[in-house]
Every structure is written in structure tokens, then in C-alpha cells.
N, C-alpha and C positions, 0 to 999 in steps of 0.2 A: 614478473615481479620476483623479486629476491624472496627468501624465507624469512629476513630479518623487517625488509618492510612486511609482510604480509603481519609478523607478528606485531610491530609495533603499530598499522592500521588498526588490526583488531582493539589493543591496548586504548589506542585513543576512541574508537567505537564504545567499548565496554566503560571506559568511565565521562564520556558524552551521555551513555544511558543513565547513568547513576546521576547524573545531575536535574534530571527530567521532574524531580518533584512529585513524586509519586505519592499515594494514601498515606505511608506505613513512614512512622519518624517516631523518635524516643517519648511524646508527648502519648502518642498511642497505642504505644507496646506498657509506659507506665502508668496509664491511665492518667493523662492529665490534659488539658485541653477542652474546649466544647464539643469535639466528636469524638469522644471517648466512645468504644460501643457503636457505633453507628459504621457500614458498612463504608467504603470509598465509592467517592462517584465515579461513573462512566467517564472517562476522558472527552473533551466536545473536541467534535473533528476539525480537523485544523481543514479551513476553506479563506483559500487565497485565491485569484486566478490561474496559479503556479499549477498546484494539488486540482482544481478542479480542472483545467484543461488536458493534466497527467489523465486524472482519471473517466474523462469522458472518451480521450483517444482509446485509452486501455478496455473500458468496455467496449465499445464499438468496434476494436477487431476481434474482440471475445467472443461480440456475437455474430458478428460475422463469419468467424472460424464454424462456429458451433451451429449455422444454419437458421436462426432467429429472420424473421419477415418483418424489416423496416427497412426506412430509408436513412442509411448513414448518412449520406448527404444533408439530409435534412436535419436529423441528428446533431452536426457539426454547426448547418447552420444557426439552430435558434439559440444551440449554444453561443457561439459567437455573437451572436444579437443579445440573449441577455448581458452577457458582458459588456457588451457599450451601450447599454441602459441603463448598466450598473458605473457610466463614466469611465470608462478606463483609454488611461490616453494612447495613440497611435501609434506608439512606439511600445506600448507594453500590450497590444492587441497584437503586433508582428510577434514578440518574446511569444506568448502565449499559444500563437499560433503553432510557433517551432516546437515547444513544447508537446502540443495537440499531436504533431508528425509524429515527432519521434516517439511519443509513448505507441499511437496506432501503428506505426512501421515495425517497430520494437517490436513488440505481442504478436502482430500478422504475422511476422519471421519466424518469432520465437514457436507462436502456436501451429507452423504448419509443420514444422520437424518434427513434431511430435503425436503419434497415432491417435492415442487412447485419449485427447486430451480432452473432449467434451463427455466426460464423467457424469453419473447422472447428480451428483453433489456440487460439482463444478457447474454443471447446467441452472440447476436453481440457483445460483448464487449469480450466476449469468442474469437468471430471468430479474430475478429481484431486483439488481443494478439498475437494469436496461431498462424497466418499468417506473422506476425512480425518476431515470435520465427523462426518457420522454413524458415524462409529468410534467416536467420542466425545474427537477429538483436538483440541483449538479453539486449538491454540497457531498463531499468523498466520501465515503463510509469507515466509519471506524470499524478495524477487525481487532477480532480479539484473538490472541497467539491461543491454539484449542492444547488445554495442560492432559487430557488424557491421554495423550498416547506421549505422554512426559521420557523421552529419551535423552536427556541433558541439557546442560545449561543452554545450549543455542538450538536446539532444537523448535523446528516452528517459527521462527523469524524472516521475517519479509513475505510469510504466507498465508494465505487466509484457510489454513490447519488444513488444505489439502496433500502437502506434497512434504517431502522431511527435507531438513536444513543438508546443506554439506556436511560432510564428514571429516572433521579437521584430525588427520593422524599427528602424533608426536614427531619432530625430524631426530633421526639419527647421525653421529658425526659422521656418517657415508654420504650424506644431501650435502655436505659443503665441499 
């Protein structure tokens, strides 16, 4: 990708986010409103077949990677069953499916290149998922971006406050 798409990606990323409706609006900076004072709620996690098939694939080579004692097969399967208990037609249980692939494919790849990756922080956050999942609980989990280790505005995005964001350098008129 060019510099100038990357830059206008980002642009249109950054005000996609600013539309998302967040706590904080001119009612509650000047106190007016019925939650004046009152904290913002937790965001409820967005649970589609989409998002929960993403994220059962993603745990399930998580903890595969990491050495965890279950049956991914299994795993995969009652997922799949509650979703067609949950009606979902046959054509969006194929979607779904591909979906399931490619987040597990994805992560298996992603997590074998990389040594150190079952972290003892990563590991709990493993167990927690995976303990969810086989509950029979597949609704994704909301993560929250961790502000302490706050190194800039994109800092912490796309992660659940393990790992730091890229590193977007300025281009100088030598990159074109």
C-alpha cells in the first residue's frame, strides 16, 4: 500500500471511531441531561454469528497454541449446534463457518511464529475465554484498550492491553 492510502485508511478509521456514540457529549461535559454525574456504561458486546464464530475460532487456537486440555472439535462443534438452535439459515451457517476457519487458521499461524506467546497474562485471559466458551457461553468479550501504559493516541488498539500498537513514523519527502 501506498503512503497516501495508508494515510487516508487511517483518516477514515479515525473518524468511523468518532461516530461510535460514546459516554462523553456536550450535555455531560455541561451538566445537562439525566446522567449528568453518573459514570458511562460498559459498552454490551456486539454478538452476531459474525463476532461469535470470529471469536470461538480465535480462542480455540489460543488455546491450542498454549497447551490447554479440551476437545477443539468439540468445542467447534456445539458451537455450531447452538447456532442452528439459534435458527440461522444454511447459507449463513456456511458464512459462519468460513469465518470460524479463518479466525482459527489466522491465530494458529499468527501464534506459532511467535515464541514467548503463551505469557502468564495471556494464559489467564486464555483460561477465562475458554472456560466461558465451554460453558456454552460464545457471546465475545468486550476488551477494554488498558490506559496505563498510555503511549499515544493509538496505542492499545485491536488488543486486549497485551502487546503495543504499531509504530506509525511521520513520512519524509525521501518515501515518495
Amino acid at each position: 500500500m501506498k503512503p497516501p492510502v495508508i494515510l487516508l485508511a487511517l483518516c477514515a478509521l479515525g473518524l468511523a471511531a468518532c461516530s461510535g456514540g460514546g459516554g462523553l457529549s456536550t450535555a455531560s461535559i455541561l451538566g445537562g441531561g439525566s446522567s449528568a454525574g453518573a459514570a458511562p456504561a460498559a459498552p454490551a458486546p456486539v454478538s452476531d454469528p459474525t463476532s461469535r464464530a470470529f471469536n470461538v475460532g480465535m480462542v480455540s487456537a489460543r488455546a491450542t497454541k498454549c497447551g490447554y486440555n479440551f476437545d477443539p472439535a468439540k468445542l467447534k462443534s456445539n458451537y455450531f449446534a447452538s447456532e442452528a438452535a439459534l435458527g440461522i439459515s444454511p447459507d449463513d451457517m456456511a458464512k459462519i463457518e468460513k469465518v470460524y476457519s479463518v479466525a482459527h487458521n489466522g491465530v494458529a499461524k499468527a501464534a506459532a511464529s511467535e515464541p514467548g506467546y503463551c505469557s502468564e497474562k495471556k494464559t489467564q485471559q486464555i483460561k477465562d475465554d475458554l472456560t466461558k466458551l465451554l460453558a456454552g457461553d460464545y457471546t465475545p468479550p468486550v476488551r477494554k484498550v488498558a490506559a496505563e501504559e498510555d503511549d499515544g493516541f493509538f496505542s492499545g488498539w485491536g488488543s486486549s492491553g497485551d502487546s503495543k500498537a504499531p509504530v506509525f513514523k511521520p513520512s519524509t519527502a525521501n518515501d515518495y
